[in-house]
C-alpha positions as CSV (number, residue, x, y, z in Angstrom):
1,X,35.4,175.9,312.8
2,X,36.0,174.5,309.2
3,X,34.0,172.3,307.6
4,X,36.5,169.3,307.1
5,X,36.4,169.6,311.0
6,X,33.2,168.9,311.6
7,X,32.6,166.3,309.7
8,X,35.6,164.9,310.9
9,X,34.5,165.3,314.3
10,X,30.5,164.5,313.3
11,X,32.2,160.8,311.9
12,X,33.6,160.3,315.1
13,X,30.6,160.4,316.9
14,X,28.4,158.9,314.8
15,X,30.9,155.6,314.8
16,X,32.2,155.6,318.4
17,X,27.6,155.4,318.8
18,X,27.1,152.5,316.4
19,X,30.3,150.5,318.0
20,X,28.8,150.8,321.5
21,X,25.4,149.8,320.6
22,X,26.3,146.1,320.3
23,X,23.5,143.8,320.1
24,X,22.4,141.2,322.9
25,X,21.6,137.6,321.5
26,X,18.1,136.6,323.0
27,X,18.3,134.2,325.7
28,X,18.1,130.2,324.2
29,X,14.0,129.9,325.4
30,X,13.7,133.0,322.9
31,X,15.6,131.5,320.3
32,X,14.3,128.2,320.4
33,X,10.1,130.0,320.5
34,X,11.3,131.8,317.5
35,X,12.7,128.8,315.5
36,X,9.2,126.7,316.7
37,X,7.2,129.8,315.3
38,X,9.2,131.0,312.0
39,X,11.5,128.4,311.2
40,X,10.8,124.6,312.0
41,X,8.2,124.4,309.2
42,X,11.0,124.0,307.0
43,X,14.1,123.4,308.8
44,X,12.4,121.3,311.1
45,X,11.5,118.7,308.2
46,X,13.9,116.3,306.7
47,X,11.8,116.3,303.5
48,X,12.6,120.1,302.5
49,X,15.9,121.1,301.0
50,X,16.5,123.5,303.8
51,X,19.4,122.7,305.8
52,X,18.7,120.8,309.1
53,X,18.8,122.7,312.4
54,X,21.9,121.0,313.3
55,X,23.8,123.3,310.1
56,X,22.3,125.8,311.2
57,X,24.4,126.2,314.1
58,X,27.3,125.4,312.5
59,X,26.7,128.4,310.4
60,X,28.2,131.7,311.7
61,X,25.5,134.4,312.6
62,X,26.3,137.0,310.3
């Protein structure tokens, strides 16, 4: 087999892998115990210059 075909064919499998493992969003308890524990400190306080929760969810995810 030639070279230029296995990396063709190597590609292929490596990105038909990485789009089938799509990630799951954690369930809303999760979300909302992880904002309590990492995030409300600052986003939780209208006295920080962190964007309120409520911008936060208008922000997209990526």
């Amino acid at each position: 087999m030639r070279p230029i075909n296995v990396l063709a064919i190597t590609g292929a499998l490596l990105a038909s892998g990485t789009a089938s493992a799509q990630r799951v969003p954690p369930s809303e308890g999760a979300q909302e115990a992880l904002f309590q524990q990492n995030c409300v400190v600052c986003h939780g306080n209208p006295a920080t210059r962190a964007p309120a929760r409520a911008s936060l969810h208008a922000m997209s995810p990526d």
